[in-house]
C-alpha positions in Angstrom: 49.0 -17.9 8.6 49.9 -14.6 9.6 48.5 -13.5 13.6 45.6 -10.6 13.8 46.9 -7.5 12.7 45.0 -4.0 12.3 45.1 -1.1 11.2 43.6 2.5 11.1 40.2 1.3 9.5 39.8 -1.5 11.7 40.5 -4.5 9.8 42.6 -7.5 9.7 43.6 -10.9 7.7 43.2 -13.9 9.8 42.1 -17.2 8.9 40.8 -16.3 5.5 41.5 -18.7 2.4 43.7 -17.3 -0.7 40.5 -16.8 -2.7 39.0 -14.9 0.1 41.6 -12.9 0.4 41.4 -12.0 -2.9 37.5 -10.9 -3.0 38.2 -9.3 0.6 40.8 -7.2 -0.7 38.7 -6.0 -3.6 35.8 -5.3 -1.6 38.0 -3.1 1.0 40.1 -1.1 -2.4 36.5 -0.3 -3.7 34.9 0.4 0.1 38.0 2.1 1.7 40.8 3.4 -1.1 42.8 1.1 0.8 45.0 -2.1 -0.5 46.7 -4.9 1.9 50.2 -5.4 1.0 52.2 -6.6 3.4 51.0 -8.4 7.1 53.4 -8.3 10.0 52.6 -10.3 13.5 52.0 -6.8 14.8 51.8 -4.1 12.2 49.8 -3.6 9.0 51.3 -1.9 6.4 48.8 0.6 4.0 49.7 0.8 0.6 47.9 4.6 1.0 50.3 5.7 4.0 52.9 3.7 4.4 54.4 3.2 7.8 53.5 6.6 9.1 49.5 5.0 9.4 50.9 1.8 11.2 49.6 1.0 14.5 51.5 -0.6 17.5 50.0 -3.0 19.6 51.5 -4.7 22.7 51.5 -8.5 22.9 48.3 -8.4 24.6 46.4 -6.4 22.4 45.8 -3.4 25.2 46.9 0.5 24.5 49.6 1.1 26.7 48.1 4.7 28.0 44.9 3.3 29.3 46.3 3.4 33.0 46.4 7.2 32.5 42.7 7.3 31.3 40.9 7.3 34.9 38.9 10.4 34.9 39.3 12.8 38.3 37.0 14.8 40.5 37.3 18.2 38.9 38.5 17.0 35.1 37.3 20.0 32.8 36.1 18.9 29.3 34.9 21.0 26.8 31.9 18.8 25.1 29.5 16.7 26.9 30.4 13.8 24.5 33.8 14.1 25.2 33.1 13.5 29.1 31.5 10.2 27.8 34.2 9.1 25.3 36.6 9.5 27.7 34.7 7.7 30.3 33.8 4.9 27.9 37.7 4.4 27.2 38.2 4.0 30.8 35.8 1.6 31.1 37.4 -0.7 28.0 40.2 -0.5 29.8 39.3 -1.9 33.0 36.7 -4.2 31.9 32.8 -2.5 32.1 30.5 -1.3 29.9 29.3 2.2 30.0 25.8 3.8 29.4 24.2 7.3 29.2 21.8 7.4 32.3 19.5 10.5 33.3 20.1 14.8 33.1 19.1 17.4 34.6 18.0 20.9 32.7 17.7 24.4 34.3 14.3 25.4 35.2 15.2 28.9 33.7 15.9 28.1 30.3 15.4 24.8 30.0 19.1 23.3 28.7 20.9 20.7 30.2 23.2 21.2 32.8 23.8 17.9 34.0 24.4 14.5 32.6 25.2 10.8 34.6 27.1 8.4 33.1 26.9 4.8 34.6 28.1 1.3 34.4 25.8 -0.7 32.5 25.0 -3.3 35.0 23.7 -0.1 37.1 20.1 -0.4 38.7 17.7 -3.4 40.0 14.7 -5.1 38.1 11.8 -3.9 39.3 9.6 -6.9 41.4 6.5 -5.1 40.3 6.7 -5.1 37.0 3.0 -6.7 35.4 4.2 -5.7 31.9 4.4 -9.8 31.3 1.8 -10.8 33.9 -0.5 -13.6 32.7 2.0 -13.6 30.3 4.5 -17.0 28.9 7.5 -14.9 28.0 11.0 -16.3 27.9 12.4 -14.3 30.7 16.5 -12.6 30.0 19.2 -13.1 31.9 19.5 -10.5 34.4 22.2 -8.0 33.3 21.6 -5.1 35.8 23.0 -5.9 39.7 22.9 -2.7 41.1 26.4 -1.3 40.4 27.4 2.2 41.6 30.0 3.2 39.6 29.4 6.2 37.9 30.5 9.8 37.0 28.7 12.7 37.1 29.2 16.1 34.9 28.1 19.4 35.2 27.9 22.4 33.1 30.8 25.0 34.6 31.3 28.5 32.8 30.5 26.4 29.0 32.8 24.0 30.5 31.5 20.1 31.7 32.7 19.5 35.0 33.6 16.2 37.0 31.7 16.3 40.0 31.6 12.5 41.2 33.2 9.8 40.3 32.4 6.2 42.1 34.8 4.0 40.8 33.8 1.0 43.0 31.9 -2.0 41.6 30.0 -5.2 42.2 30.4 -7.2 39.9 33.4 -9.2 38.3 34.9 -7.2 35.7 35.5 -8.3 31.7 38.5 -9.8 30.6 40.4 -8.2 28.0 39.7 -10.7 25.5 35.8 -10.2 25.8 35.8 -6.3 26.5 35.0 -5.2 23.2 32.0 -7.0 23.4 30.2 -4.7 25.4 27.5 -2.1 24.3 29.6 0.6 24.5 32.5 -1.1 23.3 31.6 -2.8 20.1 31.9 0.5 17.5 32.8 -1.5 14.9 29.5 -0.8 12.9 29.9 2.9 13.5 33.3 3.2 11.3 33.0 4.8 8.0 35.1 1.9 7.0 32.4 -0.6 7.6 29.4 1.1 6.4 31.2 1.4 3.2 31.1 -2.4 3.6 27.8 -3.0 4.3 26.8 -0.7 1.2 28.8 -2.6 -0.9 27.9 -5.6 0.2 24.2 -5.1 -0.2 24.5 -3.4 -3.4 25.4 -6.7 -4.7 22.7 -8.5 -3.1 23.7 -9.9 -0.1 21.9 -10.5 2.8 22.3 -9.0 6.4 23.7 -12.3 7.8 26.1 -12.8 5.3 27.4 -9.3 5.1 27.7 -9.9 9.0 30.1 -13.1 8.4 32.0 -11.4 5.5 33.0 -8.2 7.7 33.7 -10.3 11.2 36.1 -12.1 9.5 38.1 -9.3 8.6 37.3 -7.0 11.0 39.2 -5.9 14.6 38.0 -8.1 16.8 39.3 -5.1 19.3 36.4 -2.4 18.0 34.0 -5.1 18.3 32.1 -7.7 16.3 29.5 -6.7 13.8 25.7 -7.9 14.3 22.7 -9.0 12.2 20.4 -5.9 13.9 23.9 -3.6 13.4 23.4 -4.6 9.8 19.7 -4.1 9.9 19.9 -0.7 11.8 22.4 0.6 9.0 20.3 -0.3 6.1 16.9 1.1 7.7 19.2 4.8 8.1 20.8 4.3 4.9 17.0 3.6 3.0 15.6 6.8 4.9 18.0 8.8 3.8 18.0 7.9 0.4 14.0 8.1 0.5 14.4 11.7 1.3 16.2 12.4 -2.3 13.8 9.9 -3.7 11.4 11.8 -2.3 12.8 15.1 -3.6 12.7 13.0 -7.4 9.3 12.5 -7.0 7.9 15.6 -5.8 9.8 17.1 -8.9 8.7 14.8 -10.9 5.0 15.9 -10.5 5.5 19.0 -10.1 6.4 18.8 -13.8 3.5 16.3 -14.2 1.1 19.0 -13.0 2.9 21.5 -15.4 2.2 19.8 -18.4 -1.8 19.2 -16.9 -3.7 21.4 -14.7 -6.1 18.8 -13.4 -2.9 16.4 -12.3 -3.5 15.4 -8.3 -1.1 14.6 -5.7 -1.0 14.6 -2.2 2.4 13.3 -0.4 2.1 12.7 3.5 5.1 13.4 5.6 6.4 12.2 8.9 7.4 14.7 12.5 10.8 14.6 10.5 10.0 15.8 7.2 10.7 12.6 6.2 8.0 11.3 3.3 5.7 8.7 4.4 3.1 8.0 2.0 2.0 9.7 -1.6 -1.1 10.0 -3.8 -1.4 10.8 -6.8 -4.0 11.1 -10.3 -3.8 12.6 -13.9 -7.1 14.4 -15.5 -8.0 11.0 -17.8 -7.9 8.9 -14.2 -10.0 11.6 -12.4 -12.3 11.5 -15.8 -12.7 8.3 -16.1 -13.8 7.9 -12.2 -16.6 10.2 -12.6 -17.8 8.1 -15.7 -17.3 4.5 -14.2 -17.1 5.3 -10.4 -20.2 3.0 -9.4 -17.6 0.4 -8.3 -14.0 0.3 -7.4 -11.2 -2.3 -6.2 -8.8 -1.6 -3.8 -6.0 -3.6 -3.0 -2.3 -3.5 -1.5 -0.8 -6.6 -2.0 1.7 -5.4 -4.4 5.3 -4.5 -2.9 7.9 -4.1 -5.3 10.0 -1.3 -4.9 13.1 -0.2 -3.2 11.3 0.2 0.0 9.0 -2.4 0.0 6.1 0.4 0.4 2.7 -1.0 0.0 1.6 -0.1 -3.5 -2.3 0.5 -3.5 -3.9 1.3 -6.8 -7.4 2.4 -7.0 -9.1 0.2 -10.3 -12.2 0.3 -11.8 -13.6 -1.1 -15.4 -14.2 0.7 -18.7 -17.0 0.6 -21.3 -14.8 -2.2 -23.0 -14.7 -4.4 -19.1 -11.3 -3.2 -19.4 -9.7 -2.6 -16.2 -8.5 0.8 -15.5 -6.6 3.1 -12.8 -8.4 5.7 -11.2 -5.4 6.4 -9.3 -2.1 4.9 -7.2 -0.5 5.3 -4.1 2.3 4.5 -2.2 2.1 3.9 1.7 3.8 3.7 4.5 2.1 0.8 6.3 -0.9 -0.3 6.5 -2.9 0.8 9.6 -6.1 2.8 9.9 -4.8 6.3 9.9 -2.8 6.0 6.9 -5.7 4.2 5.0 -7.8 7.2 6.6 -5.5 10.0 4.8 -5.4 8.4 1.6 -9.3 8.2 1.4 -9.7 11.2 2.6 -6.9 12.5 -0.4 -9.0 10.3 -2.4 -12.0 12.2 -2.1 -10.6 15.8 -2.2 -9.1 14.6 -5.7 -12.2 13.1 -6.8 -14.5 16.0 -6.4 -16.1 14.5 -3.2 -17.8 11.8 -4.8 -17.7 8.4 -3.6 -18.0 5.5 -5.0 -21.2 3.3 -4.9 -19.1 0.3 -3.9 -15.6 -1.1 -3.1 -14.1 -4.3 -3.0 -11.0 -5.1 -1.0 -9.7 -7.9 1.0 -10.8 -8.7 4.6 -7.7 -6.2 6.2 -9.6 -4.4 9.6 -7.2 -1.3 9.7 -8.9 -0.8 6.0 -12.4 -1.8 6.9 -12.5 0.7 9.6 -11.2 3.3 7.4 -13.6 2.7 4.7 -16.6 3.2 7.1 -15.1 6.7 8.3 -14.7 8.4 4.7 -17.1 6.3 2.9 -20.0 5.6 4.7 -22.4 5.4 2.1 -20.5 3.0 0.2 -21.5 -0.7 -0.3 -18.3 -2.4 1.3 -17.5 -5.7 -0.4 -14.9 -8.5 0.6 -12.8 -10.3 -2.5 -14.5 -12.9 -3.1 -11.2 -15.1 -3.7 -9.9 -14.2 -0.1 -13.0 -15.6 1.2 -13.0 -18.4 -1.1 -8.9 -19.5 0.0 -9.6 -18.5 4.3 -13.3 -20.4 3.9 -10.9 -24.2 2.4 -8.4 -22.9 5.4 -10.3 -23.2 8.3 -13.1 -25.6 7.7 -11.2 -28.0 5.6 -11.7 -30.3 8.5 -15.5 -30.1 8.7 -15.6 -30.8 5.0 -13.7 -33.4 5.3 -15.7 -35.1 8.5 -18.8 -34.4 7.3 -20.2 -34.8 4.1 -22.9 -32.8 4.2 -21.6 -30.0 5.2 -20.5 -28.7 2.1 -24.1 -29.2 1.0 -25.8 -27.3 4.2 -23.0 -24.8 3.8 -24.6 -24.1 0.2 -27.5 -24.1 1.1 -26.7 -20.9 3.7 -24.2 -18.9 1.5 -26.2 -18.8 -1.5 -29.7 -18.2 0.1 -31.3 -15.4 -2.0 -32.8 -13.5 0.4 -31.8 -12.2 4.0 -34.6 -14.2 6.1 -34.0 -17.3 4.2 -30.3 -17.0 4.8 -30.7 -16.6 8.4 -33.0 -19.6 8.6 -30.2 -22.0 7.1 -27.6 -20.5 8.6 -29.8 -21.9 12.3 -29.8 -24.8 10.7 -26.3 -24.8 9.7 -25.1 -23.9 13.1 -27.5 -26.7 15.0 -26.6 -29.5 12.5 -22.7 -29.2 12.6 -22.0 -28.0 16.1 -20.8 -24.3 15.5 -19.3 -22.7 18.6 -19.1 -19.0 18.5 -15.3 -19.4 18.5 -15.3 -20.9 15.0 -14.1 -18.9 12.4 -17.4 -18.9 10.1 -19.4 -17.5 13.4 -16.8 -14.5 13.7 -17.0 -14.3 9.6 -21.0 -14.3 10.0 -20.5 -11.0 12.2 -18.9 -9.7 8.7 -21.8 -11.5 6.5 -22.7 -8.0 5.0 -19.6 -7.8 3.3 -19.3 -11.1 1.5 -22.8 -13.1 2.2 -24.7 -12.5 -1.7 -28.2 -12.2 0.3 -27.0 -9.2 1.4 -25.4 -7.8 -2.1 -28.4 -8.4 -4.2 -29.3 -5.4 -6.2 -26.1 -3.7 -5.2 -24.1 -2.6 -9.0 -20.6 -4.3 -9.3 -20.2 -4.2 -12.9 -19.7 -8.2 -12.3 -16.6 -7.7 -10.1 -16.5 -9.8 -7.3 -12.6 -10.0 -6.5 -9.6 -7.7 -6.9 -8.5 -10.1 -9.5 -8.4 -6.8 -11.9 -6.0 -5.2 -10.0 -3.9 -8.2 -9.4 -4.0 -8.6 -13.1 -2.8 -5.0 -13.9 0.0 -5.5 -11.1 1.3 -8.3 -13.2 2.6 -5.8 -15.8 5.2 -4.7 -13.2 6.9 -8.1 -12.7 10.0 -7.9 -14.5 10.0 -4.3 -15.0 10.7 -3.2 -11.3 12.0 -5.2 -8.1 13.0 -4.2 -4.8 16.3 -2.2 -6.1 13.9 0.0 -8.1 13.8 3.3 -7.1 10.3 5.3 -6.4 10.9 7.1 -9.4 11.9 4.7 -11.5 8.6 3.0 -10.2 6.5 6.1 -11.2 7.7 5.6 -15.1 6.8 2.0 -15.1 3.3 3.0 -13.7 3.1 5.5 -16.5 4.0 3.7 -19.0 1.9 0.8 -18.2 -0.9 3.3 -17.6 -0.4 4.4 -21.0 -0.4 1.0 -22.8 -3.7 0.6 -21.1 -5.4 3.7 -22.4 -3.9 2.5 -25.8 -5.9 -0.3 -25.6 -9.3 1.7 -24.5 -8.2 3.7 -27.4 -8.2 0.9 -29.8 -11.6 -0.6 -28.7 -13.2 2.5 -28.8 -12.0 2.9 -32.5 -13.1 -0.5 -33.1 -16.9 0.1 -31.6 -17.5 3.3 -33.4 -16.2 2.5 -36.9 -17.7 -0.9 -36.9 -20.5 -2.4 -37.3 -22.2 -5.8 -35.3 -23.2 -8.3 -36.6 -26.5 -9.9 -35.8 -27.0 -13.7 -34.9 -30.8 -13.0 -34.6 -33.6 -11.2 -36.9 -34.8 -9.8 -33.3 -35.3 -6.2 -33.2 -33.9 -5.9 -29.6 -30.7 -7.3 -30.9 -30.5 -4.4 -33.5 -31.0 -1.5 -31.2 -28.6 -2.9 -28.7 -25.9 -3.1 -31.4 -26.1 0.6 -32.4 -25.7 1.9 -28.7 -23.3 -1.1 -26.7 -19.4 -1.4 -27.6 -18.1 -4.6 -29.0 -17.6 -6.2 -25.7 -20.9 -5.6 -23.8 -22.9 -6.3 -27.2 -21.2 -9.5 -27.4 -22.4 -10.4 -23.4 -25.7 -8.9 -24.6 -26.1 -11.7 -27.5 -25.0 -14.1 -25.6 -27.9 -13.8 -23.4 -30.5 -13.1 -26.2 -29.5 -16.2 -27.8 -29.6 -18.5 -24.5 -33.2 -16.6 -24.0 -34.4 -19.0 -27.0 -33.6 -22.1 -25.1 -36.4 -21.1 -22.2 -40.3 -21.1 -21.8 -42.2 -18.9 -19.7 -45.3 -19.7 -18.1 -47.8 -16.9 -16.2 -48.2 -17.9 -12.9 -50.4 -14.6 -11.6 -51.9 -11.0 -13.1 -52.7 -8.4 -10.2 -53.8 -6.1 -13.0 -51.0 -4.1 -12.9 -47.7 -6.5 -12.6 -48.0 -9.8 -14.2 -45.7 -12.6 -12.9 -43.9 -15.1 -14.9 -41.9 -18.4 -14.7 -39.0 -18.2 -16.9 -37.3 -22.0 -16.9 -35.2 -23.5 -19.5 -36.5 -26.2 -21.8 -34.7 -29.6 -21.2 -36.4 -32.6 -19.2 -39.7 -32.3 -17.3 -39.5 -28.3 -17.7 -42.7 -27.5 -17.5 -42.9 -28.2 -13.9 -39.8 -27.0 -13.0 -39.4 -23.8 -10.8 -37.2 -21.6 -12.7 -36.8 -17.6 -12.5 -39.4 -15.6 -11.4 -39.7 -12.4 -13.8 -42.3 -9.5 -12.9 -43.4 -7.2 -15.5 -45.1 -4.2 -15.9 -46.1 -1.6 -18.3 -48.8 0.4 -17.0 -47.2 3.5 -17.6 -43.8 2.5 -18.9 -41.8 -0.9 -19.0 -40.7 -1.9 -16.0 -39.2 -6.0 -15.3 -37.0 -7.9 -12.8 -35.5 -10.7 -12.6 -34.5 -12.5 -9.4 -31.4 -13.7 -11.2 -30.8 -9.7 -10.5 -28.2 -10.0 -12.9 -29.4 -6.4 -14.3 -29.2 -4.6 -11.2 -25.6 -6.1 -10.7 -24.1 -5.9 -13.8 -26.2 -3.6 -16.0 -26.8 -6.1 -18.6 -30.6 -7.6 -19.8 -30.8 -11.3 -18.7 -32.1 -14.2 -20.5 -35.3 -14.3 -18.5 -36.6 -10.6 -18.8 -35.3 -10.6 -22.3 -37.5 -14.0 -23.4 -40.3 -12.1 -21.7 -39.8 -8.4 -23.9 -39.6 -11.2 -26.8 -43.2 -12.9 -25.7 -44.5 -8.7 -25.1 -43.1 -8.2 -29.2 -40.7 -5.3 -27.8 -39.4 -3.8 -31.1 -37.1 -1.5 -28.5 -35.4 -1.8 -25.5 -37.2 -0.2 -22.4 -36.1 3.0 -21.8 -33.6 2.9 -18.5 -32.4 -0.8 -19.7 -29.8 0.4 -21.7 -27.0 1.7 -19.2 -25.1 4.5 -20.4 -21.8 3.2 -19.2 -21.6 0.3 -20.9 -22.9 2.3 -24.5 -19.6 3.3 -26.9 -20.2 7.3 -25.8 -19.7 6.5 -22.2 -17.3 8.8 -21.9 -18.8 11.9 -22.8 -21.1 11.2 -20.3 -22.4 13.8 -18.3 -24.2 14.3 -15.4 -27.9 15.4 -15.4 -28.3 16.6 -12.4 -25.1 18.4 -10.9 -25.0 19.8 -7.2 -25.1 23.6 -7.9 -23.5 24.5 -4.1 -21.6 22.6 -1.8 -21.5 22.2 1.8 -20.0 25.0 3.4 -19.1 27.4 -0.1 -20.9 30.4 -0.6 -20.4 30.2 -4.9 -22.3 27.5 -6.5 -19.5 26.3 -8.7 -17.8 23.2 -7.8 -15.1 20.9 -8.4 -17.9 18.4 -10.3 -19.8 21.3 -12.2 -16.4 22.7 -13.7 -15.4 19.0 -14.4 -19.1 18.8 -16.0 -18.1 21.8 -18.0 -15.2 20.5 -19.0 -16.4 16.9 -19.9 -18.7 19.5 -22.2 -16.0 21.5 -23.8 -14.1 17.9 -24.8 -16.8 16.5 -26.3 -17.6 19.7 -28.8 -13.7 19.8 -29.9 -13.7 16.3 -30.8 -17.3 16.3 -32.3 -16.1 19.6 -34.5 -12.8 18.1 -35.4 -14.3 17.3 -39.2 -17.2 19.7 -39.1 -16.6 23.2 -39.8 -20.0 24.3 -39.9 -20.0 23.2 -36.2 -16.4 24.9 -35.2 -17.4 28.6 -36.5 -20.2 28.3 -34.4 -18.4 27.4 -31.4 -15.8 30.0 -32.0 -18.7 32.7 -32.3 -20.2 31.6 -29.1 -16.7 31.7 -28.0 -15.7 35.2 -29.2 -19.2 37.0 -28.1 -18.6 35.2 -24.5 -15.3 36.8 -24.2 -16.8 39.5 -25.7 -19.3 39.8 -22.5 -16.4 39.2 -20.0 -14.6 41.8 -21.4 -17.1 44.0 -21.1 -18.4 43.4 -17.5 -14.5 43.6 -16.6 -14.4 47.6 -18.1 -17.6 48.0 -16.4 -16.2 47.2 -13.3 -13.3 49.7 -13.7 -15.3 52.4 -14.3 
């Protein structure tokens, strides 16, 4: 086995197997342009230079000139950095490490004009520090004694100056064996030599650890030994940089995006450095769609496949079909309050200013907080599956000591309203010894978010997770993974986007140019079919044919609002409490259930419906029906439009022009196979250009 021999990129062969040797060498040809062929006890021999790039090394490994090296009171050097090179090559020579201590600028113009360089065990640890007060830290061996050795430059006619040099220290000096192990000494992670390494290494998968073993063993051991947070260090530089070309791939790539549509958002935060951070972005059918169906939304950021691991954190709602859709995606940076904060706020300026009625995320603070700054009129809901896997988490204990507390616990969470819920949670508490340490007390703090006493009546189109969006992110797995670049990411998104608006596409095709089919001869049943798409009809039957298996009794008649008992008919029904169901029609149909299943998911319930079939309703109340679930959802417009916003002196806004829009679509596709209906839009057209053109000559005159 041939000794350690180097050469100009740093690297040797010593106790590596054959096969080793074989995958090192190709790994250096592909890294380096350079080829091992021939290993001396003290020279290395490069197929690329021949002898003329051989290096000579004593027989104890030290350069021969380093006695020469010691710098001098008045040594003149012409960079800063070359002060310090030539310092810290003195200092591998004798044995200490060297570091960049404080400078001094001119009050005039501010440069510097004066830098100290000191030994590294320089300076005293401070016997005031409270940093780890109260604190259990592992404490670090103490590295800095108080050495004086030092050398001091100043700035000279352009020139840097020695001005002192203290040569003397206290403390026993490194051997030459271990020199190269200090700070200053170890530059073996600096060579292009090596990064090429590390590139290569990681391009084929390998982790920092192992890349660290597979360069030490071939590496000079004289520039140092490579190190997991070297390794690290290189790969965060290396990703940044790349991000910034990513970055530029993106930014074209919706600029080219907004080309091909107007209405196509984007918003793309940047860091001090210019370097991007975190981007938005929206087309016109997402934006669309959010005004149509933006009563509720999920939110969620769990997904982080991508060549940066950057949280992605789409923006999902659901369709007329209970389809989930995208309102819109982004990609962030991290996860703390201010960057949640911009992306609402971008969220907002994209969406015309209009929030949505409610959100459901996960239990994250950072977003919480957020969420209350931009959206403080929105109904804030926690998933109810993160509640569901924290709640078997932390009191799988008490469930397990106690056997009725799964039963009292019940009895709390699913209290229908607010006073009752506080009464059992007293009981709760007294019963099972609840501290206000325990997790479900500090969760209680949160109860508006999760506690459904304090959601009833509050719209959710059924949603009570961010299962949708968990779903959708599921059509990523094996399409991108943490080598995929952001723009490679951005055509996945859009081509999942588009399978999913080929599917809304589809159903709606299927709901207009069908027709239901009834299970029942009730009237109720027929209306609903001409109006609900396949999906919501098929909820809607469900419930009217459930509605046959329950009685109603009349408990009370105030003269204006009669009250009914709505209970299904199996055992001893008849003096069973079941749903209470008030109803009305004084001066237009009015019922509610306390199931509230219509004011949270926009569909008739079993109970009111049994009661329009005991009042012989031949229609459906007018306001029961709700528009988005009906097969024209999407033309949808809304009645009442804000005419001026805050702070604007015209009174057309993003939402109106939208409206006007939303208008404009619905006539082309209405007078795609009507003609009669196309010339007259195309006279109204023509006379309103007609006008403009007019008012415009006016004007010039």
């Amino acid at each position: 086995m041939a000794d350690s021999s180097s050469h100009g990129c740093g690297f040797h062969i010593e106790d590596v197997s054959a096969t080793s040797s074989c995958f090192v060498n190709d790994i250096v040809s592909q890294s380096c342009g350079l080829t091992i062929s021939d290993i001396d006890a003290n020279r290395l021999i490069l197929e690329d230079g021949g002898e003329d790039n051989a290096i000579d090394v004593d027989s104890n490994g030290n350069d021969e000139e380093t006695v020469e090296n010691k710098p001098f009171l008045g040594q003149i050097f012409d960079r800063c950095e070359d002060a310090y090179q030539h310092y810290n090559a003195y200092g591998l020579a004798k044995g200490f490490g060297v570091r960049k201590s404080s400078t001094t600028k001119s009050k005039i113009t501010g440069d510097v004009i004066s830098r100290l360089y000191v030994c590294e065990n320089e300076g005293k640890k401070d016997p005031n520090d409270k940093r780890s007060a109260g604190k259990e830290v592992k404490e670090r061996r103490i590295l800095i004694v108080g050495c004086e050795a030092r050398m001091v430059i100043k700035l000279r006619d352009k020139k840097w100056l020695v001005t002192t040099f203290q040569d003397k220290h206290c403390h026993e000096l490194t051997s030459p064996l271990r020199r190269s192990l200090h700070r200053s000494h170890n530059q073996l992670h600096k060579t292009e030599t090596v990064k090429n390494l590390i590139n290569s290494f990681h391009g084929i998968g390998m982790m920092p650890a192992g890349i660290v073993k597979s360069v030490n063993v071939v590496s000079d051991r004289d520039l140092g030994v490579l190190s997991t947070n070297q390794v690290q260090s290189h790969l965060k530089v290396k990703r940044k940089s790349n991000m910034g070309q990513d970055a530029v791939n993106v930014a074209n790539h919706f600029q080219r995006r907004r080309a091909e549509d107007p209405d196509f958002f984007f918003s793309m935060e940047l860091d001090i450095d210019g370097t991007m951070r975190s981007m938005f972005w929206a087309d016109a059918r997402a934006r669309d769609s959010y005004i149509t169906f933006s009563d509720v939304i999920v939110f969620d950021v769990t997904y982080k496949t991508n060549r940066y691991l950057m949280p992605f954190a789409p923006f999902t709602g659901v369709n007329h079909h209970r389809q989930s859709i995208r309102f819109g995606c982004a990609l962030l940076a991290d996860e703390t309050e201010e960057t949640f904060t911009w992306l609402f706020e971008q969220w907002l300026t994209c969406m015309y200013g209009k929030a949505s009625g409610a959100i459901i995320t996960d239990m994250d603070g950072a977003m919480r907080n957020a969420i209350k700054t931009v959206f403080p009129n929105t109904r804030h809901r926690f998933c109810s599956w993160h509640i569901g896997r924290h709640l078997v988490e932390n009191v799988a204990t008490m469930r397990e000591a106690e056997s009725e507390f799964l039963k009292d616990y019940n009895h709390w969470f699913y209290s229908n309203e607010i006073n009752e819920c506080e009464i059992e949670w007293a009981k709760l508490v007294e019963k099972h010894k609840i501290d206000e340490k325990h997790w479900l007390s500090k969760m209680r703090e949160l109860r508006i978010h999760w506690v459904p006493a304090y959601w009833r009546g509050t719209f959710t189109a059924g949603m009570t997770s961010s299962q949708r969006s968990e779903s959708m992110n599921a059509y990523f797995d094996g399409f991108v993974n943490q080598k995929t670049s952001l723009h490679d990411f951005l055509e996945q998104y859009e081509k999942a986007l588009a399978d999913r608006r080929r599917k809304e596409t589809e159903e709606d095709f299927k709901s207009k140019n069908s027709k239901a089919t009834m299970i029942t001869l009730s009237p109720l049943e027929k209306e609903a079919g001409k109006y609900y798409t396949r999906a919501i009809f098929g909820l809607f039957q469900a419930e009217l044919k459930r509605s046959y298996d329950y009685w109603c009794k009349k408990l009370s008649n105030d003269g204006n609002v009669t009250t009914y008992n709505v209970v299904r008919m199996d055992g001893d029904f008849e003096t069973k409490k079941g749903h209470i169901v008030l109803y009305s029609d004084a001066e237009c149909v009015n019922a509610t259930c306390d199931c509230v299943m219509f004011e949270t998911s926009g569909i008739l319930c079993r109970h009111i419906l049994k009661i329009f079939e005991k009042k012989c309703l031949i229609v459906i109340p007018e306001g029961y029906i709700v528009r988005r679930w009906t097969v024209d959802a999407r033309y949808q417009v809304l009645g009442k439009v804000p005419t001026r916003e805050e702070g604007r002196e015209s009174g057309v806004t993003p939402l109106r022009r939208w409206c006007l829009k939303a208008k404009q679509r619905r006539l082309d596709e209405e007078s795609y196979n009507d003609e009669t209906l196309f010339n007259k839009m195309e006279e109204m057209c023509d006379a309103l250009l007609a006008e403009v053109d007019q008012k415009k000559k006016e004007k010039q005159s």
